[in-house]
N, C-alpha and C positions, 0 to 999 in steps of 0.2 A: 430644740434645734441643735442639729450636731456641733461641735465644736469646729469639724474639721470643714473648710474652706477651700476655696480652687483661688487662681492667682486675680479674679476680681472681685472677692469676696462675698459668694456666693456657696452656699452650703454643698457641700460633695454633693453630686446628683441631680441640683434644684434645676427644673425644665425651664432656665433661660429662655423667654418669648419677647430678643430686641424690638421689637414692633412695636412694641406694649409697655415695656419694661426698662428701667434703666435700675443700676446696680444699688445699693447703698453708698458705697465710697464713692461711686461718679456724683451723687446726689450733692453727699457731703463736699466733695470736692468744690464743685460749682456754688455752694453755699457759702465756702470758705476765699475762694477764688475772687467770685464778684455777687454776692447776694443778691441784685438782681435780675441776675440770670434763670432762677428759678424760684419758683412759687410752690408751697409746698403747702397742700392741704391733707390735714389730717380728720382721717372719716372714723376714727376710731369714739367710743363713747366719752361723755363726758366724764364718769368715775378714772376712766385709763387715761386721759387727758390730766387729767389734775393730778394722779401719780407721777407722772413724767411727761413731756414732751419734747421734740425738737424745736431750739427756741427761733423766733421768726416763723414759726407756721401758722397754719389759720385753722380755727376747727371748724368743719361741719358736718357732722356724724353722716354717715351713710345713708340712714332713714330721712334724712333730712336733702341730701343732696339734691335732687331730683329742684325740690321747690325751692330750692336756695342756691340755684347751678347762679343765677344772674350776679349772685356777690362776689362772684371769680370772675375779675378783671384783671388777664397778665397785660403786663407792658408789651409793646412789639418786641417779639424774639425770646420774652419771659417765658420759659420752662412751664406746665404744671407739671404737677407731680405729686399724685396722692399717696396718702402713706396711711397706715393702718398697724395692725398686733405682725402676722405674719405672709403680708402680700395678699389674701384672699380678698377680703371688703376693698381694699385697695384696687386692686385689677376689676372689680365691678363697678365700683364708680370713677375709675379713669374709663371704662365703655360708657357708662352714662352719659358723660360728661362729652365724651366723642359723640352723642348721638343729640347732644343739646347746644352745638355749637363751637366744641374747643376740639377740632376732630385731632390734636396730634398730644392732648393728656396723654401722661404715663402714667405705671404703677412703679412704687421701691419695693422692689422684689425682695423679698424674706420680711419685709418690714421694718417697724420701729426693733426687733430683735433683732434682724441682721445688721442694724443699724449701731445697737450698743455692743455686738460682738465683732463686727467685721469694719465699722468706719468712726467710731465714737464711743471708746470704752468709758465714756463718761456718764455714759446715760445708760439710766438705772433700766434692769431686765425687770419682768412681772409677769406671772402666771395668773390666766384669767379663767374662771370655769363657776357658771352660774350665777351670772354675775359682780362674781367678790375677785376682788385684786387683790394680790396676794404677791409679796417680793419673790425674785427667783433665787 
C-alpha cells in the first residue's frame, strides 16, 4: 500500500464507495470516542489474527461468516464494521452480511493496513501470500 494518503486517510486513488465503506480513522475514531458505537468484526484468518489485531474486535473469518452471521449482535445504533488485510474480504462480507439481515454493515476501506498506516501506527503491518505471515 502507498504511503501517500488524502486528507481521510485513505490511499492516493483508493475508489471510496461511502455506501459501503467507512474510512480507518472514522473507524478508529468511533472506537476511541465511545466503543460502543461500533462493532468491528474481523473476517480476516485465524494465522493474520493472531499476528496482530484491532483489540475489541471479534473474529469470524470470511469462510465462516455466512453460518456464523447469528453471533453479530450490535446494540441499537452499534456500527458494524468489517475489517480484513486490505478492504477486499471485508466489503464481501459487509454484502453478506447486508443480505443476512444487518442491511447497513460496512467495510474499513484499505483494511487492517490502512488501519496501521493511516489511523493507528501501533499496529503491527504484515505481508501475506500463500498462506505465511510474514512482517512488513
Amino acid at each position: 500500500m502507498s504511503a501517500s494518503f488524502d486528507t481521510e486517510g485513505l490511499p492516493s486513488g483508493y475508489p471510496f464507495r461511502p455506501a459501503y465503506e467507512i474510512t480507518a480513522r472514522e473507524a478508529k475514531r468511533k472506537l476511541d470516542t465511545d466503543p460502543r458505537s461500533i462493532l468491528i468484526v474481523d473476517v480476516r484468518t485465524v494465522p493474520e489474527w493472531d499476528h496482530v489485531h484491532v483489540p475489541g474486535s471479534v473474529l469470524i473469518p470470511l469462510d465462516e461468516i455466512e453460518r456464523r452471521a447469528d453471533e453479530i449482535s450490535p446494540a441499537p445504533g452499534q456500527m458494524v464494521a468489517c475489517l480484513c488485510h486490505h478492504g477486499v474480504r471485508s466489503l464481501k462480507a459487509s454484502l453478506a452480511l447486508r443480505q443476512l439481515g444487518l442491511p447497513e454493515a460496512m467495510s474499513i476501506a484499505g483494511g487492517i493496513d490502512a488501519w496501521s498506516l493511516a489511523a493507528d501506527r501501533t499496529v503491527r503491518r504484515y505481508e501475506r501470500a500463500g498462506g505465511v505471515i510474514t512482517p512488513a
